[in-house]
TIVOGU-549248 format. One record per atom (N, C-alpha, C): x, y, z; residue in three letters. Coordinates in steps of 0.1 Angstrom, whole numbers, padded with zeros to 4 digits, always signed. Each point is the difference from the previous one (the first is absolute). Layout:
residues N
XYZAla
...
***
This chain:
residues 54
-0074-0208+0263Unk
+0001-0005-0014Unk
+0002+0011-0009Unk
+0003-0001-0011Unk
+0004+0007-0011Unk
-0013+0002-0011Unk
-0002+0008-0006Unk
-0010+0002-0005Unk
+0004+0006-0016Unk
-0001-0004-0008Unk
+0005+0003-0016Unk
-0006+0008-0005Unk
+0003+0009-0012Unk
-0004+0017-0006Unk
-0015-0005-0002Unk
-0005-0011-0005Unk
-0014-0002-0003Unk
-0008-0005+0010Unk
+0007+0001+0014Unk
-0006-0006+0015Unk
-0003-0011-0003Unk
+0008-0008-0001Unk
-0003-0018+0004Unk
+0011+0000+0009Unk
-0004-0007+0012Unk
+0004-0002+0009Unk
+0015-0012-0004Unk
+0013+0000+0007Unk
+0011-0015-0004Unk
-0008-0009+0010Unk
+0007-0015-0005Unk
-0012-0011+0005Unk
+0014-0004+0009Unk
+0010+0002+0001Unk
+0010-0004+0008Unk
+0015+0011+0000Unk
+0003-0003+0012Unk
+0011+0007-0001Unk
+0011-0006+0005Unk
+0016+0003-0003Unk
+0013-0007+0006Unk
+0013+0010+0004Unk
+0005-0011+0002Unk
+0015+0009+0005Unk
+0011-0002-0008Unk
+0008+0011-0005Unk
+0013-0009-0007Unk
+0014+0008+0004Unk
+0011-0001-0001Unk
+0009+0005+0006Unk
-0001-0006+0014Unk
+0008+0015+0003Unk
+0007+0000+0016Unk
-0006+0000+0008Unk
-0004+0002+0016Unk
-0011+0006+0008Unk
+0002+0012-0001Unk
-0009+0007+0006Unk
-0001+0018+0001Unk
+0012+0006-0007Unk
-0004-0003-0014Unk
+0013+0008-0009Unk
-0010+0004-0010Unk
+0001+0016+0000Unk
-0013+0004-0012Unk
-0011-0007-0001Unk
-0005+0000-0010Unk
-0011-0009-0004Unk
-0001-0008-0009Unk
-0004-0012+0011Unk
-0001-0013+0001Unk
-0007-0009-0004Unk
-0015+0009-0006Unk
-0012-0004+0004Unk
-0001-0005-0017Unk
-0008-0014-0003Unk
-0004+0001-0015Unk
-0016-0003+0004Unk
-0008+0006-0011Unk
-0013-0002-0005Unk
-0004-0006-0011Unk
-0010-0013+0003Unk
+0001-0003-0011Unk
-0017+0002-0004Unk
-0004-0003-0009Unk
-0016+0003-0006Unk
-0004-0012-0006Unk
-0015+0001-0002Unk
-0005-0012-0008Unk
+0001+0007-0019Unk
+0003-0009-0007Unk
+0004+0001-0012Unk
-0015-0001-0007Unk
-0009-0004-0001Unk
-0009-0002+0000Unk
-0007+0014-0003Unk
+0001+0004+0013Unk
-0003+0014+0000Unk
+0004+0007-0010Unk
+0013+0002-0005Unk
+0011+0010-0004Unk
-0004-0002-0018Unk
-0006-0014+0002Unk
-0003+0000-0016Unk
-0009+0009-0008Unk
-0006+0004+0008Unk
-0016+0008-0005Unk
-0001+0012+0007Unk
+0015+0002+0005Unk
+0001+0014+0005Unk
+0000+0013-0012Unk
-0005+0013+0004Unk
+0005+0004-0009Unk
+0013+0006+0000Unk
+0005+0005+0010Unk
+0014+0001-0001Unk
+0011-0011+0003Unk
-0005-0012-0004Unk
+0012-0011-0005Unk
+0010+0001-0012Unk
+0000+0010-0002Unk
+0009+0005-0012Unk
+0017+0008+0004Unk
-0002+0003+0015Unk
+0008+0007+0011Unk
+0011-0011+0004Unk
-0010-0013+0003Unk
+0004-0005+0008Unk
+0004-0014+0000Unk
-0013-0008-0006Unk
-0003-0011-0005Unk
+0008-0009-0011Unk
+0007-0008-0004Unk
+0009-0008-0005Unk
-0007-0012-0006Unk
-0004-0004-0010Unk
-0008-0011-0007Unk
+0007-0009+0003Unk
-0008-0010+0008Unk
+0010-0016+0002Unk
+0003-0004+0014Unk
-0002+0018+0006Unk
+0003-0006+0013Unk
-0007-0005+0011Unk
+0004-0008+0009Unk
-0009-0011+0012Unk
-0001+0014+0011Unk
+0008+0009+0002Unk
+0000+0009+0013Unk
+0002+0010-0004Unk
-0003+0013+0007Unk
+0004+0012+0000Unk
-0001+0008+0008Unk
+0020+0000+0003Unk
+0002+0002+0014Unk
+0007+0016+0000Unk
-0005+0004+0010Unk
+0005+0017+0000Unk
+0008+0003+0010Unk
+0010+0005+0001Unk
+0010+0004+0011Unk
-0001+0012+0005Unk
***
């Protein structure tokens, strides 16, 4: 799993593209979390349901 600059762990991960072409991989996070982060200011987007990191 993917682990974010403030270590919260992504609660899911996917695939998008091609097979074994670069990277493929997305991470996504609980938003929840990201609200009361303090570096949600990086990263974090008001409004959003996910936040997914590639």
């Amino acid at each position: 799993m993917f682990v974010c600059p403030a270590g919260h762990l992504a609660i899911r991960k996917a695939r998008q593209g091609e097979k074994n072409v670069g990277k493929n991989q997305v991470y996504y996070f609980d938003v929840e979390k990201c609200r009361t982060c303090p570096l949600r200011d990086n990263c974090y987007k008001a409004g959003a349901k996910t936040k997914p990191i590639r």
